[in-house]
N, C-alpha and C positions, 0 to 999 in steps of 0.2 A: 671491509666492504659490506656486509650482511648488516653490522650496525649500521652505518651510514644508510644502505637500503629501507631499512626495517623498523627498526631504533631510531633511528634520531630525527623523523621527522616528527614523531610524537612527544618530546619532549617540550614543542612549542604548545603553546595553553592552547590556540585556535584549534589545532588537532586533536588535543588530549576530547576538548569540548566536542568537537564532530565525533570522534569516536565513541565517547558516553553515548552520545545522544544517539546516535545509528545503532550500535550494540543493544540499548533500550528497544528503542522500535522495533531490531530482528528478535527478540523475545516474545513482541504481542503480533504484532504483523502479520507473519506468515503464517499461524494457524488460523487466521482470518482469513488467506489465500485456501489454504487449503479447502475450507467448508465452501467459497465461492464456485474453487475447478466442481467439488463433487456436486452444488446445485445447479452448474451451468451457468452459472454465471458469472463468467471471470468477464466479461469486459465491463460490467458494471461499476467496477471499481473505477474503469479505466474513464467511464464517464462520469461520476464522481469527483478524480479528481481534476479534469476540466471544469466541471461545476461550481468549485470552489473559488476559483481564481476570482470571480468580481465581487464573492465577500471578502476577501484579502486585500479588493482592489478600496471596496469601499472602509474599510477597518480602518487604512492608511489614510484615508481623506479625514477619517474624524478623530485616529488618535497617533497620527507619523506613522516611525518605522517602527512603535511600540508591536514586538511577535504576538502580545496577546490582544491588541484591537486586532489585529488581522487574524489572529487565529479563532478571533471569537466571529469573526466575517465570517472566515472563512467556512465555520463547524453551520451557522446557520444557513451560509447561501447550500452546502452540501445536502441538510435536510431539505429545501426548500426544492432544490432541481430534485432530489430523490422521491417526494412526495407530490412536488406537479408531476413527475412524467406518472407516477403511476394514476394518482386521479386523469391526468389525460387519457391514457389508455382503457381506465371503464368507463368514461363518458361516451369515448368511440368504440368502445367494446374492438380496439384492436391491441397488436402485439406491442407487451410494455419496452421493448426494446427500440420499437419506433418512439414510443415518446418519449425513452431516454435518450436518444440522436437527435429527434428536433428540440430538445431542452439544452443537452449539454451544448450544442452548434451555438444557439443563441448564447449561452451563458458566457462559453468561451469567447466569442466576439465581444460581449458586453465589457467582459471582465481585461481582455487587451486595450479597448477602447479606454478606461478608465484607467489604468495604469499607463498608459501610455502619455494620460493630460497630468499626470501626480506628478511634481519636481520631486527629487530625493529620489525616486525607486528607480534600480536599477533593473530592467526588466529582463533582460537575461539571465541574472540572478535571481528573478523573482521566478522565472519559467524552470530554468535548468539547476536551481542550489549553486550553494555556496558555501565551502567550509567555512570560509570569513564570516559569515552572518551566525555563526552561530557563536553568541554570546552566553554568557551566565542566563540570562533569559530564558534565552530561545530553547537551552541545555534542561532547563525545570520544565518548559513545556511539553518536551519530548518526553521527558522523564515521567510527567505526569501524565500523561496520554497513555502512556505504554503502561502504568500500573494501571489505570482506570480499564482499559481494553484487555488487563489480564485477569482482574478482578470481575469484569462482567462477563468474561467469556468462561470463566470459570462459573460461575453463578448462573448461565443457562447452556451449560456443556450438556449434559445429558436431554435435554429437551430438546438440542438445537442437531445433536445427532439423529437423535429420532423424527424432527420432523425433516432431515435432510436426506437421510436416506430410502423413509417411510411417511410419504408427506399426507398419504391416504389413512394411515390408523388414529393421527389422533381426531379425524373428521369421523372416521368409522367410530368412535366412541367416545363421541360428542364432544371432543376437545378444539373444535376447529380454529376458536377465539383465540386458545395457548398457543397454535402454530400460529397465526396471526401476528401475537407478542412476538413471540420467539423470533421470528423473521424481521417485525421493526428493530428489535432492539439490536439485533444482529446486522443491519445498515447501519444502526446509530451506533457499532465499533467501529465499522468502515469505514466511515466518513471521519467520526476521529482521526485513526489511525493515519488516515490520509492527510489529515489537516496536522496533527503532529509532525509530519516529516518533511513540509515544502521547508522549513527553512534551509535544512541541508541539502536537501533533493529537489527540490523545486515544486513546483503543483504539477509539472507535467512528468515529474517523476517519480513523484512519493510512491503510486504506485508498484514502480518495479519493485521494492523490496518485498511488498507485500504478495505478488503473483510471481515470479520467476523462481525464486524458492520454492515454492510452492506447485509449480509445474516439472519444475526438477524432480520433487520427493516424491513423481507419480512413478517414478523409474527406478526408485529405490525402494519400496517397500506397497506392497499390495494391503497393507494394515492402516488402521486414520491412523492408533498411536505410531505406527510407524511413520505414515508420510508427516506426521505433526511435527515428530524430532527429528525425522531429516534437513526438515524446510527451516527448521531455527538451524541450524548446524550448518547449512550453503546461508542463509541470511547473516549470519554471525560473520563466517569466513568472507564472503563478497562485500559486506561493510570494510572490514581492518583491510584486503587486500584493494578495493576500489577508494579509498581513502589515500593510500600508498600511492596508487597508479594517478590520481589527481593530484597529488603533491609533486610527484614526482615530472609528470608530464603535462602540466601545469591545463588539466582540463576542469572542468566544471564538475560540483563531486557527484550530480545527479547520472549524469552517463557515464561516469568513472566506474563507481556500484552496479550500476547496467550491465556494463560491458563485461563486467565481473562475474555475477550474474550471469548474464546471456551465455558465456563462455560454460559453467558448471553445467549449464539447460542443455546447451548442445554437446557438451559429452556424456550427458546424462542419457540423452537421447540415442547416443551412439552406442553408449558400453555398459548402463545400467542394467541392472540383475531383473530386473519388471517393466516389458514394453518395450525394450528396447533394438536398435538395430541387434545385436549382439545375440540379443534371447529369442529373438524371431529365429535367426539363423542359425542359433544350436537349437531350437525346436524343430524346422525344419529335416535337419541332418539328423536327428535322433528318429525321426517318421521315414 
Protein backbone atom coordinates (compact mmCIF):
# COMPACT_ATOMS: atom_id res chain seq x y z
CA UNK A 1 0.00 0.00 0.00
CA UNK A 2 2.84 2.65 0.97
CA UNK A 3 4.52 1.69 -2.35
CA UNK A 4 1.63 2.04 -4.51
CA UNK A 5 1.02 5.52 -2.35
CA UNK A 6 4.51 6.77 -2.49
CA UNK A 7 6.61 4.80 -4.95
CA UNK A 8 5.02 4.22 -7.67
CA UNK A 9 3.75 7.15 -8.93
CA UNK A 10 7.11 8.30 -9.55
CA UNK A 11 8.42 5.72 -11.50
CA UNK A 12 6.46 7.28 -14.41
CA UNK A 13 9.09 9.81 -16.25
CA UNK A 14 6.29 12.80 -16.22
CA UNK A 15 6.72 12.58 -12.36
CA UNK A 16 10.34 11.77 -11.94
CA UNK A 17 10.43 15.19 -14.27
CA UNK A 18 8.00 17.32 -12.01
CA UNK A 19 9.67 16.29 -9.18
CA UNK A 20 13.39 17.31 -10.27
CA UNK A 21 12.12 20.26 -11.40
CA UNK A 22 10.08 21.36 -8.09
CA UNK A 23 12.91 19.88 -5.80
CA UNK A 24 15.22 22.48 -7.94
CA UNK A 25 12.99 25.38 -7.26
CA UNK A 26 12.38 24.50 -3.37
CA UNK A 27 16.35 24.97 -3.10
CA UNK A 28 16.53 28.61 -4.67
CA UNK A 29 12.97 29.84 -4.08
CA UNK A 30 12.19 30.03 -0.69
CA UNK A 31 15.24 31.85 0.55
CA UNK A 32 14.01 34.46 -1.77
CA UNK A 33 10.63 34.12 0.19
CA UNK A 34 12.37 34.66 3.17
CA UNK A 35 14.32 38.19 2.53
CA UNK A 36 10.75 39.32 0.77
CA UNK A 37 8.49 38.44 4.44
CA UNK A 38 11.68 40.31 6.31
CA UNK A 39 11.38 43.57 3.78
CA UNK A 40 7.61 43.62 3.56
CA UNK A 41 7.09 42.58 0.86
CA UNK A 42 5.80 39.38 0.27
CA UNK A 43 2.96 40.20 -1.95
CA UNK A 44 5.24 41.57 -4.54
CA UNK A 45 6.09 38.51 -5.58
CA UNK A 46 2.48 37.81 -5.76
CA UNK A 47 2.19 40.47 -8.43
CA UNK A 48 5.03 39.53 -10.21
CA UNK A 49 3.85 36.49 -10.87
CA UNK A 50 0.55 37.93 -12.56
CA UNK A 51 2.93 40.04 -14.47
CA UNK A 52 4.39 37.61 -16.12
CA UNK A 53 1.54 35.84 -17.73
CA UNK A 54 1.23 38.10 -21.09
CA UNK A 55 5.03 37.65 -21.75
CA UNK A 56 4.43 33.75 -21.61
CA UNK A 57 1.26 34.77 -23.50
CA UNK A 58 3.31 36.62 -26.04
CA UNK A 59 6.45 33.99 -26.15
CA UNK A 60 3.85 31.42 -27.51
CA UNK A 61 2.60 33.56 -30.23
CA UNK A 62 6.18 33.88 -31.64
CA UNK A 63 7.84 30.51 -30.67
CA UNK A 64 4.55 27.75 -29.69
CA UNK A 65 4.58 25.90 -26.74
CA UNK A 66 8.45 26.13 -26.88
CA UNK A 67 9.08 26.59 -22.27
CA UNK A 68 11.89 28.88 -23.41
CA UNK A 69 10.09 31.57 -25.80
CA UNK A 70 7.74 31.81 -23.02
CA UNK A 71 9.91 31.83 -20.28
CA UNK A 72 12.03 34.30 -21.98
CA UNK A 73 8.37 36.39 -22.30
CA UNK A 74 7.74 35.75 -19.43
CA UNK A 75 11.42 36.85 -17.44
CA UNK A 76 10.99 40.11 -19.62
CA UNK A 77 7.15 41.11 -19.19
CA UNK A 78 8.27 40.44 -15.04
CA UNK A 79 11.08 43.10 -15.33
CA UNK A 80 9.03 45.21 -17.20
CA UNK A 81 5.65 45.37 -14.82
CA UNK A 82 8.56 45.37 -11.80
CA UNK A 83 10.15 48.41 -13.26
CA UNK A 84 7.03 50.55 -14.61
CA UNK A 85 5.22 50.20 -11.28
CA UNK A 86 8.05 51.51 -9.63
CA UNK A 87 9.02 54.44 -12.13
CA UNK A 88 5.13 55.06 -11.71
CA UNK A 89 5.11 55.44 -8.26
CA UNK A 90 8.06 58.38 -8.33
CA UNK A 91 6.58 60.23 -11.13
CA UNK A 92 3.39 60.47 -8.71
CA UNK A 93 5.69 60.36 -5.69
CA UNK A 94 2.96 57.75 -4.34
CA UNK A 95 2.99 54.32 -2.63
CA UNK A 96 4.83 51.62 -5.04
CA UNK A 97 2.38 49.05 -4.15
CA UNK A 98 -0.34 51.09 -5.86
CA UNK A 99 1.55 50.98 -8.86
CA UNK A 100 2.23 47.48 -8.50
CA UNK A 101 -1.95 46.82 -8.38
CA UNK A 102 -2.56 49.05 -11.35
CA UNK A 103 0.27 47.35 -13.33
CA UNK A 104 -0.17 43.77 -12.43
CA UNK A 105 -4.46 44.39 -13.04
CA UNK A 106 -3.72 45.44 -16.48
CA UNK A 107 -0.99 42.92 -17.04
CA UNK A 108 -3.05 40.03 -15.98
CA UNK A 109 -6.02 40.96 -18.23
CA UNK A 110 -3.71 41.56 -21.02
CA UNK A 111 -1.88 38.39 -20.62
CA UNK A 112 -5.59 36.18 -20.36
CA UNK A 113 -6.72 38.26 -23.23
CA UNK A 114 -3.94 36.93 -25.34
CA UNK A 115 -3.78 33.33 -24.32
CA UNK A 116 -7.01 32.98 -24.56
CA UNK A 117 -6.94 34.03 -28.71
CA UNK A 118 -3.43 31.40 -28.99
CA UNK A 119 -4.81 27.70 -30.37
CA UNK A 120 -2.54 25.12 -28.68
CA UNK A 121 -2.50 26.64 -24.98
CA UNK A 122 -4.32 25.12 -22.60
CA UNK A 123 -5.14 27.93 -20.19
CA UNK A 124 -5.80 26.19 -17.16
CA UNK A 125 -2.62 24.64 -17.41
CA UNK A 126 -1.11 27.75 -18.20
CA UNK A 127 -2.78 29.45 -15.02
CA UNK A 128 -2.74 26.49 -12.53
CA UNK A 129 0.53 23.79 -13.80
CA UNK A 130 0.72 20.95 -14.91
CA UNK A 131 2.89 17.96 -14.22
CA UNK A 132 2.18 16.89 -17.86
CA UNK A 133 4.01 19.90 -19.32
CA UNK A 134 6.96 19.37 -17.77
CA UNK A 135 9.03 17.98 -20.43
CA UNK A 136 12.90 17.33 -20.73
CA UNK A 137 12.70 21.04 -21.49
CA UNK A 138 10.74 22.61 -19.15
CA UNK A 139 13.00 20.15 -16.46
CA UNK A 140 16.56 22.24 -17.75
CA UNK A 141 14.69 25.42 -17.26
CA UNK A 142 13.80 24.86 -13.93
CA UNK A 143 17.02 23.50 -13.36
CA UNK A 144 18.67 26.40 -14.55
CA UNK A 145 16.63 28.96 -12.90
CA UNK A 146 17.19 27.49 -9.71
CA UNK A 147 21.11 27.29 -10.07
CA UNK A 148 21.34 30.82 -11.57
CA UNK A 149 18.98 32.15 -8.27
CA UNK A 150 21.43 30.16 -5.99
CA UNK A 151 24.40 31.41 -7.51
CA UNK A 152 23.25 35.23 -7.38
CA UNK A 153 21.78 34.95 -4.14
CA UNK A 154 24.88 33.69 -2.95
CA UNK A 155 27.06 36.45 -4.61
CA UNK A 156 24.91 39.43 -2.87
CA UNK A 157 24.02 37.46 0.48
CA UNK A 158 25.83 39.59 2.79
CA UNK A 159 24.93 42.78 1.11
CA UNK A 160 21.29 41.94 0.58
CA UNK A 161 21.20 41.10 4.41
CA UNK A 162 22.41 44.23 5.50
CA UNK A 163 20.52 46.32 3.30
CA UNK A 164 17.26 44.22 4.52
CA UNK A 165 17.60 44.47 7.85
CA UNK A 166 19.69 47.83 7.97
CA UNK A 167 18.40 49.64 4.97
CA UNK A 168 19.55 53.25 6.60
CA UNK A 169 23.68 52.31 7.13
CA UNK A 170 24.62 51.83 3.90
CA UNK A 171 23.03 55.34 2.83
CA UNK A 172 24.69 56.53 6.30
CA UNK A 173 27.97 55.77 4.66
CA UNK A 174 27.48 56.63 1.27
CA UNK A 175 26.75 53.27 -0.02
CA UNK A 176 23.16 54.17 -1.03
CA UNK A 177 23.91 53.22 -4.97
CA UNK A 178 25.03 49.29 -3.51
CA UNK A 179 21.52 49.12 -1.71
CA UNK A 180 20.07 50.32 -4.92
CA UNK A 181 21.95 47.24 -6.78
CA UNK A 182 21.45 44.96 -4.20
CA UNK A 183 17.58 45.50 -4.33
CA UNK A 184 17.30 45.31 -8.35
CA UNK A 185 19.24 42.46 -8.61
CA UNK A 186 17.28 40.79 -5.79
CA UNK A 187 13.66 41.28 -8.04
CA UNK A 188 15.79 40.19 -10.93
CA UNK A 189 15.78 36.37 -8.71
CA UNK A 190 12.22 36.85 -8.05
CA UNK A 191 11.00 37.30 -11.18
CA UNK A 192 13.14 34.38 -12.39
CA UNK A 193 12.46 32.23 -9.91
CA UNK A 194 8.83 32.89 -10.56
CA UNK A 195 9.19 32.46 -14.38
CA UNK A 196 10.99 29.01 -13.65
CA UNK A 197 8.20 27.38 -12.09
CA UNK A 198 4.74 28.24 -14.16
CA UNK A 199 5.43 25.27 -16.00
CA UNK A 200 4.68 23.08 -13.17
CA UNK A 201 2.82 25.50 -11.01
CA UNK A 202 1.46 27.75 -13.18
CA UNK A 203 1.98 31.82 -13.27
CA UNK A 204 -0.65 32.02 -10.79
CA UNK A 205 1.16 29.65 -8.57
CA UNK A 206 4.83 29.59 -8.85
CA UNK A 207 4.66 31.88 -6.27
CA UNK A 208 3.31 29.75 -3.51
CA UNK A 209 6.57 27.73 -3.35
CA UNK A 210 8.44 30.54 -2.91
CA UNK A 211 6.30 32.43 0.13
CA UNK A 212 4.49 29.77 2.01
CA UNK A 213 7.64 28.17 3.10
CA UNK A 214 8.76 30.85 3.73
CA UNK A 215 5.97 32.20 5.99
CA UNK A 216 5.93 28.86 7.78
CA UNK A 217 9.97 29.18 8.87
CA UNK A 218 8.71 32.44 10.69
CA UNK A 219 7.33 29.98 13.38
CA UNK A 220 10.20 27.83 13.41
CA UNK A 221 13.12 29.60 14.11
CA UNK A 222 13.67 33.46 15.04
CA UNK A 223 17.41 33.08 13.16
CA UNK A 224 17.56 34.10 8.90
CA UNK A 225 19.96 30.98 8.93
CA UNK A 226 17.43 29.48 10.64
CA UNK A 227 14.10 30.44 8.91
CA UNK A 228 16.35 30.01 5.34
CA UNK A 229 16.64 26.11 6.18
CA UNK A 230 13.40 25.70 7.53
CA UNK A 231 11.63 27.15 4.48
CA UNK A 232 13.84 24.74 1.91
CA UNK A 233 12.97 21.68 4.28
CA UNK A 234 8.51 22.49 4.09
CA UNK A 235 9.41 23.56 0.30
CA UNK A 236 11.30 20.18 -0.37
CA UNK A 237 8.68 18.26 1.71
CA UNK A 238 5.24 20.23 0.01
CA UNK A 239 6.80 19.62 -3.45
CA UNK A 240 7.27 15.36 -3.18
CA UNK A 241 3.99 15.41 -0.89
CA UNK A 242 1.81 18.00 -3.23
CA UNK A 243 3.08 16.08 -6.43
CA UNK A 244 1.62 12.77 -4.72
CA UNK A 245 -1.64 14.43 -3.72
CA UNK A 246 -2.11 15.71 -7.66
CA UNK A 247 -1.45 12.26 -8.95
CA UNK A 248 -3.20 10.82 -6.73
CA UNK A 249 -6.44 13.10 -6.69
CA UNK A 250 -6.09 13.91 -10.05
CA UNK A 251 -5.75 17.88 -9.25
CA UNK A 252 -3.59 20.47 -10.92
CA UNK A 253 -0.03 20.27 -9.42
CA UNK A 254 -0.05 24.12 -8.76
CA UNK A 255 -2.86 23.86 -5.81
CA UNK A 256 -1.81 20.28 -5.08
CA UNK A 257 1.94 21.94 -3.65
CA UNK A 258 -0.38 24.86 -2.19
CA UNK A 259 -2.48 22.96 -0.31
CA UNK A 260 0.58 21.10 0.81
CA UNK A 261 2.04 24.09 1.64
CA UNK A 262 -0.83 25.94 3.14
CA UNK A 263 -1.34 22.89 5.47
CA UNK A 264 2.63 23.06 7.12
CA UNK A 265 1.70 27.36 7.27
CA UNK A 266 -1.19 26.66 9.42
CA UNK A 267 0.18 24.23 11.85
CA UNK A 268 3.11 26.21 11.77
CA UNK A 269 1.05 28.84 12.99
CA UNK A 270 -0.70 26.71 15.46
CA UNK A 271 2.31 24.64 17.21
CA UNK A 272 5.43 26.23 15.98
CA UNK A 273 8.20 26.85 18.63
CA UNK A 274 8.32 31.20 17.32
CA UNK A 275 5.05 33.09 17.03
CA UNK A 276 2.93 30.88 17.37
CA UNK A 277 -0.67 29.88 18.84
CA UNK A 278 1.19 27.45 21.14
CA UNK A 279 4.19 29.90 22.25
CA UNK A 280 1.87 32.74 22.94
CA UNK A 281 0.06 30.45 25.28
CA UNK A 282 2.88 28.80 27.20
CA UNK A 283 4.21 32.50 27.42
CA UNK A 284 1.23 33.69 28.74
CA UNK A 285 0.97 30.83 31.53
CA UNK A 286 4.58 31.12 32.42
CA UNK A 287 3.60 35.19 33.33
Amino acid sequence: MLYTLLIDPFTLGFMRRALAGCLALSLAAPPLGVFLTIRRMSLTADVLQHGILPGVAIGAIFGGLSIWWMGAGGLLAGVVVAVLAAAISRATEGREDSGFAGVYLLALAAGVALATRQRGIDLAHLLFGSVLAVDNAALVLMASVASLALIGLALIWRGLVLESLDPLFLRAIGQGRAGVAFHAFFMLLVVLCVVGGFAALGTLMSVGLMMLPAIAARHWSARLSGQVGASVVIALASSTLGLLLSFHANLPAGPAILLVAGGVWLASVAFGPEESVRARIAMRSRD
